[in-house]
C-alpha positions in Angstrom: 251.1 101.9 -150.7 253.8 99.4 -149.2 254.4 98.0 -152.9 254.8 102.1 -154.6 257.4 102.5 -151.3 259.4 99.1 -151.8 259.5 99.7 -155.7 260.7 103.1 -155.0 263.6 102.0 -152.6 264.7 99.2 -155.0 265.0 101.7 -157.7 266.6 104.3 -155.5 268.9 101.0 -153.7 267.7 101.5 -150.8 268.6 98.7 -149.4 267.6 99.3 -145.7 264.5 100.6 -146.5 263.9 97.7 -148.7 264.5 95.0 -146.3 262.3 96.8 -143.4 259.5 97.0 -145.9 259.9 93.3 -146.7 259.7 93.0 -142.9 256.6 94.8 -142.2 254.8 93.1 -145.3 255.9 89.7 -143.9 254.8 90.3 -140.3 251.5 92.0 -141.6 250.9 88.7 -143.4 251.3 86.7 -140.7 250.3 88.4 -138.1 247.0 88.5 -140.2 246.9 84.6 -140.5 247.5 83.8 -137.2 244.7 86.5 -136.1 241.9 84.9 -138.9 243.5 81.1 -137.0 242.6 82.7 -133.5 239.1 83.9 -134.6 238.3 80.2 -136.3 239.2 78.1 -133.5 237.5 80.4 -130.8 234.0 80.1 -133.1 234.7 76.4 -133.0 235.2 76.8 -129.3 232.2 79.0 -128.8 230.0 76.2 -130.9 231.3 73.7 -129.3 230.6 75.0 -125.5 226.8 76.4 -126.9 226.0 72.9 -128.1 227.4 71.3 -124.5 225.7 73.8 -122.8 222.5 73.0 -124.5 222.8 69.2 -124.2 223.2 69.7 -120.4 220.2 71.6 -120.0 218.4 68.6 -122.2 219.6 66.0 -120.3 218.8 67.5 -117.2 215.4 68.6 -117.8 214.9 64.6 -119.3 215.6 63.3 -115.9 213.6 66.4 -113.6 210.1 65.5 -115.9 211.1 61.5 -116.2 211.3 61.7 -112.3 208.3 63.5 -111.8 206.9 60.4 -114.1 208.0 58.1 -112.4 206.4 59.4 -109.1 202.9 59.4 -111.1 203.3 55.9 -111.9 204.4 54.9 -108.7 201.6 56.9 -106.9 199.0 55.2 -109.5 200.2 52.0 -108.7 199.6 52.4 -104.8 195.7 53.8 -106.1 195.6 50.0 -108.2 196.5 48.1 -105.1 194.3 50.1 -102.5 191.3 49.4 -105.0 192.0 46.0 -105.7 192.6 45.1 -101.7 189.3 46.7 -101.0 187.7 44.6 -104.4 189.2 41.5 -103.0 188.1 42.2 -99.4 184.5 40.6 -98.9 184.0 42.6 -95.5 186.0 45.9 -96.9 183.0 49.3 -95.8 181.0 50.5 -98.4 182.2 53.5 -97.9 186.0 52.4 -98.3 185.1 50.3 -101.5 183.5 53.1 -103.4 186.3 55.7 -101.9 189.0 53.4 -103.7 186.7 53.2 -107.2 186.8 56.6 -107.0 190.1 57.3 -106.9 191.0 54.4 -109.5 188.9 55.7 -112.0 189.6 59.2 -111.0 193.9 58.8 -111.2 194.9 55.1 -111.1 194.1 54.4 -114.7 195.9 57.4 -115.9 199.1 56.1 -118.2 202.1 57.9 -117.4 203.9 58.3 -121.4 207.8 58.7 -122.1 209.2 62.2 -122.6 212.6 63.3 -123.5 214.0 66.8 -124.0 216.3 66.2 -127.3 216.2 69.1 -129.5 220.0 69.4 -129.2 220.4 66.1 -130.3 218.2 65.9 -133.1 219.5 69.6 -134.4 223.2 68.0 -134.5 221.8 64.9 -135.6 220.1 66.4 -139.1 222.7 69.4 -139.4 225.7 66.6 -139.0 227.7 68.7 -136.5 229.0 66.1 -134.5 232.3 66.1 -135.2 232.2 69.9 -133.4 231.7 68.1 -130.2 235.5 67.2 -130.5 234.6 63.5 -128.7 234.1 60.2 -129.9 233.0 58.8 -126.7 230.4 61.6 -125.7 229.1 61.4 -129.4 228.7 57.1 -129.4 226.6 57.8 -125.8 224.6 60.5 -127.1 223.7 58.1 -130.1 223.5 55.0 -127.6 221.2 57.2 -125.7 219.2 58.5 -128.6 218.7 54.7 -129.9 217.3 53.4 -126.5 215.1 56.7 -125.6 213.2 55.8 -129.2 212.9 51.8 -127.8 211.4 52.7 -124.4 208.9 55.6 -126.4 207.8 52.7 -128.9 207.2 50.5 -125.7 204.4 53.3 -124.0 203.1 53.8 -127.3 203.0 50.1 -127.7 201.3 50.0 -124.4 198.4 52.6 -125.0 197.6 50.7 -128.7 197.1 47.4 -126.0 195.2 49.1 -123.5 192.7 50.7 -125.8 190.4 47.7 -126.5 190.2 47.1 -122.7 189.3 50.4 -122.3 186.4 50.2 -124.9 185.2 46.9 -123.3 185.3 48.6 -120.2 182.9 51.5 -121.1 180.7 49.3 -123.1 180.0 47.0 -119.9 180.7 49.2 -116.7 179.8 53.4 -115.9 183.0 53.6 -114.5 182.9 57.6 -115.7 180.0 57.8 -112.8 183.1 57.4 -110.2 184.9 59.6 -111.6 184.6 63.1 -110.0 185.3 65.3 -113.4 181.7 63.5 -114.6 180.4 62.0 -111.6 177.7 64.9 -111.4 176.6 63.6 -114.8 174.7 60.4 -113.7 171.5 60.2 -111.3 172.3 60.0 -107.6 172.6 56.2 -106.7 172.7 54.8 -103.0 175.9 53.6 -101.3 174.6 50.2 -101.6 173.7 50.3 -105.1 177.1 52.0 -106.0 178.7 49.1 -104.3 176.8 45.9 -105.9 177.5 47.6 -109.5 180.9 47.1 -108.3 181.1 43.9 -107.1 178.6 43.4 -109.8 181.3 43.6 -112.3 184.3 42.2 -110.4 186.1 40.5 -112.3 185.8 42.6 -115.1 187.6 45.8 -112.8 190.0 43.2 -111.4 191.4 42.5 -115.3 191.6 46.1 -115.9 193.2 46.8 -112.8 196.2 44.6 -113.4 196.5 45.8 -116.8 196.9 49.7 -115.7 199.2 48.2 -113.0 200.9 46.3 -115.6 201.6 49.4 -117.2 202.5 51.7 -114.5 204.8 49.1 -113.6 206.4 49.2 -117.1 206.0 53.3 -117.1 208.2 53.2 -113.8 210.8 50.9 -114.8 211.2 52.3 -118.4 211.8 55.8 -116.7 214.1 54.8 -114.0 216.4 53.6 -116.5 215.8 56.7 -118.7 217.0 58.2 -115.5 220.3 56.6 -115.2 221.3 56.6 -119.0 220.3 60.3 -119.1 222.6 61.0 -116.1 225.9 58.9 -117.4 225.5 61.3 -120.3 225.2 64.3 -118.4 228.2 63.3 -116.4 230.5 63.3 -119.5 229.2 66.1 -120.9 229.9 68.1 -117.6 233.2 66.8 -117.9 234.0 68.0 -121.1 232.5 71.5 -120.4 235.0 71.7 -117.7 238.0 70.8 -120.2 236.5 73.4 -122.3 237.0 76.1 -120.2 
């Protein structure tokens, strides 16, 4: 309609009209581009505050559930030691020997794994988005981070493939299932004093496997402390650059 009008003018020579349509077709244009320029940078803006938003909320659930397994670990190691103090303790009361059996075979020889919450990470990872996050330095961490999460995961499953033959020696040679209270119920009544010379009975057998679940607690607490920290100096510049954003 602008084009009919400006032709019109030109052949008429209207020269005033035919600079103020020139005008108005000029502004329109950019006026358009600098609209379609807003609307591109604010999706960028919008993608790039969702995926900051998202890796916040990873890296903080990865340091709530590694802290709450840490706290296992640490708990099973004090349930290793009580039961190994009482083992080692010639004069330790029946009823304080089986007690710590109990609760060894019951929780101390659970193995606390590794778990991370990195969805976020992976999705920009296989999608190659990045660059979106508009910052080298949070980008090399995240991958830093990525690189040492996998390391201390291949360490616990390294750790359960080690465990396992212990575990099947174990069963094979001691009813430690009969002290534990899930199948306790399972196995005839025996006397205190017979529950207590099957343990000493096998000694030295529950004292190996003992320090091999404290063995790997001990690695379970470490691996997750330092989970901990890396998770958090991650967090901290993502925080940072969700403030920028804003």
């Amino acid at each position: 309609m602008i084009l009919r009008r400006l032709t019109s003018n030109i052949k008429a020579q209207n020269w005033f009209a035919v600079v103020l349509d020139f005008i108005i077709v000029v502004v329109g244009v950019f006026v358009g581009l600098q609209v379609s320029n807003w609307n591109d940078v604010k999706k960028e803006e919008m993608s790039r505050g969702y995926y900051l938003e998202r890796l916040a909320s990873d890296l903080s659930q990865t340091i709530a559930f590694s802290e709450d397994t840490e706290a296992t670990a640490t708990e099973t190691i004090a349930i290793i030691e009580r039961f190994t103090a009482a083992l080692n303790d010639p004069n330790s009361p029946p009823e304080e020997l089986v007690a710590a059996a109990r609760a060894y075979f019951g929780e101390g020889t659970l193995m606390s794994g590794f778990t991370v919450f990195w969805g976020t990470y992976e999705d920009l990872s296989s999608t190659g988005n990045f660059s979106v996050l508009e910052s080298p330095e949070l980008v090399g961490k995240l991958i830093e981070l990525s690189t040492y999460f996998e390391s201390l995961a291949e360490g616990s499953l390294v750790n359960t493939d080690w465990v396992m033959p212990f575990e099947t020696s174990l069963a094979a040679e001691f009813d430690w299932m009969r002290y534990d209270e899930k199948t306790a119920h399972l196995f005839p009544d025996l006397t205190l004093e017979d529950q207590v010379a099957m343990i000493r009975g096998k000694a030295d057998l529950l004292r190996r496997h003992a320090a091999l679940h404290h063995w790997v607690s001990q690695y379970s607490v470490r691996s997750n402390q330092s989970a901990q920290a890396g998770a958090q100096e991650v967090l901290d510049i993502v925080q940072a650059e969700r403030g920028g954003s804003e």
